[in-house]
ZAMARGU-4260 file (C-alpha; in steps of 0.2 Angstrom, whole numbers, plus 5000, padded with zeros to 4 digits):
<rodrens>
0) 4941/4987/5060 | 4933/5000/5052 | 4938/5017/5055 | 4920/5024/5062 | 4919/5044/5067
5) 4932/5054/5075 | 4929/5073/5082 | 4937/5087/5072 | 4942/5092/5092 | 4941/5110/5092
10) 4953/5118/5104 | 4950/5130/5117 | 4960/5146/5121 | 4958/5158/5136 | 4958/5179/5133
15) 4977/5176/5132 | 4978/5165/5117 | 4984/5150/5127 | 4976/5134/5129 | 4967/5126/5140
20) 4970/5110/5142 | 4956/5106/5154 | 4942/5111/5143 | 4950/5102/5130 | 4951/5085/5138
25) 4932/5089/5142 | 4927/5091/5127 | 4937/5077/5120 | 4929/5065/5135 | 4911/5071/5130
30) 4914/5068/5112 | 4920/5051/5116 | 4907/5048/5128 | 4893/5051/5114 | 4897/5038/5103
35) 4914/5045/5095 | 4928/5032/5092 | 4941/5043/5093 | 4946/5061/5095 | 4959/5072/5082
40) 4967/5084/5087 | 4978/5098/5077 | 4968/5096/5061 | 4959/5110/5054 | 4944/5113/5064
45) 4956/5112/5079 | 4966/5126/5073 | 4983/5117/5071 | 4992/5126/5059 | 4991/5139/5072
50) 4997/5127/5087 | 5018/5125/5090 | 5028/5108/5094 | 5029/5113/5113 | 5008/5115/5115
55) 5006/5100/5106 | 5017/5088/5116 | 5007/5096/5132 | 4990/5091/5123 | 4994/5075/5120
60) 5001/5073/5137 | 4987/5081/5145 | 4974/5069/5133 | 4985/5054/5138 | 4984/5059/5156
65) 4966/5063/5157 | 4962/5044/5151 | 4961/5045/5134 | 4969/5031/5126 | 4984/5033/5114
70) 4975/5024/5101 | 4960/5036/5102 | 4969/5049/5098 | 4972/5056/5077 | 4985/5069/5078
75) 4986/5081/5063 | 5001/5088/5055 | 4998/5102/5046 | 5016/5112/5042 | 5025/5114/5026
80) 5044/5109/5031 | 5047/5091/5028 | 5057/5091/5042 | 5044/5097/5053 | 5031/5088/5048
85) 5040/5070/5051 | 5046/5077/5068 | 5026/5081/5074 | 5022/5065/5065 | 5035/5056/5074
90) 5031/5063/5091 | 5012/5059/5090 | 5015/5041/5083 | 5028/5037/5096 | 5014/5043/5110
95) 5004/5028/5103 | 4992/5038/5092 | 4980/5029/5081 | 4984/5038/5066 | 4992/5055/5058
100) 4982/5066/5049 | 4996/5075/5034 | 4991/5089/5022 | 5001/5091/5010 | 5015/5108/5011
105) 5003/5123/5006 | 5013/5138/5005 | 5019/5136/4987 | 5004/5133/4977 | 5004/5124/4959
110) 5014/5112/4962 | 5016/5096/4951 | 5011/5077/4958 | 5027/5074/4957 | 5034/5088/4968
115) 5021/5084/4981 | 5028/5063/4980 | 5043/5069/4982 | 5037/5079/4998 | 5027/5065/5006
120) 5044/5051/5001 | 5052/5065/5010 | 5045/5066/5027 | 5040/5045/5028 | 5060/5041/5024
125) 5064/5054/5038 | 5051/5046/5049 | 5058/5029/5047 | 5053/5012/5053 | 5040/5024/5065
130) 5030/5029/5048 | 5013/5021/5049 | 4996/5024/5048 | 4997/5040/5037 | 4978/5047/5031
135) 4983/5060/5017 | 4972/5076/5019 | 4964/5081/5003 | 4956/5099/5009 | 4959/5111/4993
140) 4949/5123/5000 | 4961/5129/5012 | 4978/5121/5005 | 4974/5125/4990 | 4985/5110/4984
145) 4971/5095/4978 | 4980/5079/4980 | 4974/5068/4963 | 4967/5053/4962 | 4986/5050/4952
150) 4995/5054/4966 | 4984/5046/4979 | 4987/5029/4968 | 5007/5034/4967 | 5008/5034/4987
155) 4998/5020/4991 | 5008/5010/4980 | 5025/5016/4984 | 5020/5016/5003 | 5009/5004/5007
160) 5007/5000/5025 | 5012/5018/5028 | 4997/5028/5017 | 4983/5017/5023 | 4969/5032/5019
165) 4963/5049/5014 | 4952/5060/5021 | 4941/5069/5007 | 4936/5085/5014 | 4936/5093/4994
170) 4918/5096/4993 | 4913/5088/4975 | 4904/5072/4976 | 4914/5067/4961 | 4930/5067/4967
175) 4923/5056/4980 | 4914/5044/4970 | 4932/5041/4960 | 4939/5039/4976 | 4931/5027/4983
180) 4930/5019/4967 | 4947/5016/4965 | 4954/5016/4980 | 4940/5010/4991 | 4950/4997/5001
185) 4960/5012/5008 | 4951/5020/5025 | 4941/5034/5015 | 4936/5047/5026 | 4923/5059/5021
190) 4927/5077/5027 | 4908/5083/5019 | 4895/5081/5030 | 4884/5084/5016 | 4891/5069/5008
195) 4894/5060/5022 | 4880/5047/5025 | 4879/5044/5002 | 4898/5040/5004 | 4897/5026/5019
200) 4883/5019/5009 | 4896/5016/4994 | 4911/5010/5004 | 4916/5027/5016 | 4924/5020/5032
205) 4917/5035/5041 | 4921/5055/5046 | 4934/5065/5053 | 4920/5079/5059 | 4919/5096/5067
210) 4901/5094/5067 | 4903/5081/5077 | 4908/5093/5091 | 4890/5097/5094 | 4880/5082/5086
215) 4891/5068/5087 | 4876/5054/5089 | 4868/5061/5072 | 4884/5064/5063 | 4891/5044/5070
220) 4874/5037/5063 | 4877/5045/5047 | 4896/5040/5048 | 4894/5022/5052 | 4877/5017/5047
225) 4875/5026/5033 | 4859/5034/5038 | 4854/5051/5031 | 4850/5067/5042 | 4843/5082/5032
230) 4846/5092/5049 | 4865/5089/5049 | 4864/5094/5030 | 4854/5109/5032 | 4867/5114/5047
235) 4883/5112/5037 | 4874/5124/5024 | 4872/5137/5039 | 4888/5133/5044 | 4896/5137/5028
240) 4888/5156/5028 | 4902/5160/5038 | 4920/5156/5043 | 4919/5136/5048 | 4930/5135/5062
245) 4924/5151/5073 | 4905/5145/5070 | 4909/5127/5075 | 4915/5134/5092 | 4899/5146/5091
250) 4890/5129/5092 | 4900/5122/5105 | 4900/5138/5116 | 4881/5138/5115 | 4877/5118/5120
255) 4889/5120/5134 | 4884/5137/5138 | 4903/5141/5139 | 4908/5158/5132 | 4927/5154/5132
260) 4926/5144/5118 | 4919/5158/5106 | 4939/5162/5107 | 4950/5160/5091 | 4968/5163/5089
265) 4974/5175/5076 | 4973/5177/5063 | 4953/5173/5063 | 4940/5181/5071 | 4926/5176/5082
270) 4909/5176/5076 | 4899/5193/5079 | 4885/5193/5094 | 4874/5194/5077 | 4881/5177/5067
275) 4881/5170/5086 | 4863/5174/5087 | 4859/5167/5072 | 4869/5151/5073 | 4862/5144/5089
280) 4844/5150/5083 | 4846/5138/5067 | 4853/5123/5078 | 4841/5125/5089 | 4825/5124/5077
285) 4833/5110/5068 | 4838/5100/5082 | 4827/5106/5099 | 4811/5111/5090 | 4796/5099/5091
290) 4797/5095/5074 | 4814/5088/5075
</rodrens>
């Protein structure tokens, strides 16, 4: 079974920094509800380096409670201990959840391939027999620790079973390209909505997405059928003029016409009423003008 679109699921916060579960399972509901397949939560969108063990298990708890089933859930692990990451990993994949999302550890940076094995061997032989269904999180951008086609190749074959995809959110169509080249029978996800559509055409099983957030029909028809949508490219490119994770909520705050998810936890920012103005101004020529 193909993989298909799952929302990056932001994650809401009231004035105090806590979240608010309500709004979350809402959002997660109305994501599925509009053609998404699944819903990750803790990743990068969803600001989960920034969310502890005790929050998560309440999230999951509170998704699972409000109907959303185990295996419609991709939990992310975003932490540097081996330690931690197989416990979050464990917890999440004991719930039922369809798959974990792992970066690799990003607080010591140039590190070799074969540190970075050593970490991942690390954290599957603490997991154990629960270790399955593993996507490897290739997001330099932010890690600032690429995962190499080497590497990728190394894992798959020393854990197979366990590494069954990656999600490509490097940003360089030929990384991609090699990726799907050589390793196309793994689920490859592709984190570039710019790319997105051109790499289910050559093989992509589909997106992990935070514009799906806010356009999860055009972002699925470009994850699953392949089908190009200038609008969603030309959006990313706005998107990217500021920091990625407090515009998405922008979006989300302005469609639902729900201030409180403008919040962010420390350390970013939210947007200014300015870069708010502007945001929902560009979606809504490109998707609530005439033309579109």
């Amino acid at each position: 079974m193909r993989f298909g679109l799952s929302v990056a699921l932001a994650t809401p916060f009231d004035k105090d920094g806590k979240i608010v579960l309500d709004a979350m399972v809402t959002q997660a509901r109305r994501s599925l509800d509009a053609g998404c397949d699944s819903v990750t939560v803790f990743g990068t969108t969803g600001e989960g380096a920034s969310i502890g063990n005790s929050e998560r298990d309440k999230v999951l708890a509170a998704m699972i409670s409000g109907g959303i089933a185990p295996r419609q859930i991709v939990a992310g692990v975003l932490v540097d201990a081996a330690g931690d990451a197989a416990e979050q990993a464990a917890h999440a994949l004991s719930a039922g959840a369809r798959n974990i999302l792992l970066a690799p550890p990003s607080y010591f940076k140039n590190v070799s391939d074969e540190g970075l094995f050593g970490w991942f061997s690390t954290v599957f032989a603490l997991l154990g027999d629960k270790a399955r269904d593993i996507i490897v999180y290739h997001i330099p951008s932010v890690t600032m620790v690429p995962l190499s086609h080497a590497l990728i190749g190394r894992l798959r074959q020393a854990f197979p079973g366990i590494v069954t995809g990656v999600k490509d959110s490097g940003g360089e169509w030929a990384f991609t390209e090699k990726l799907l080249k050589e390793h196309g029978d793994l689920i490859i996800l592709i984190g570039d909505e710019r790319h997105l559509a051109q790499g289910v055409r050559l093989g992509g099983q589909g997106a992990i997405s935070g514009v799906a957030n806010f356009a999860p029909r055009e972002v699925r028809r470009m994850a699953v059928d392949g089908e190009d949508d200038q609008r969603v490219v030309d959006l990313v490119v706005e998107l990217l003029k500021y920091p990625v994770i407090p515009a998405v909520k922008v979006m989300i705050a302005h469609l639902s016409n729900e201030p409180s998810w403008l919040t962010v936890r420390p350390p970013l920012l939210s947007i200014t009423d300015e870069g708010q103005r502007l945001l929902s101004s560009a979606f809504d020529t490109l998707f609530r003008s005439k033309a579109a």
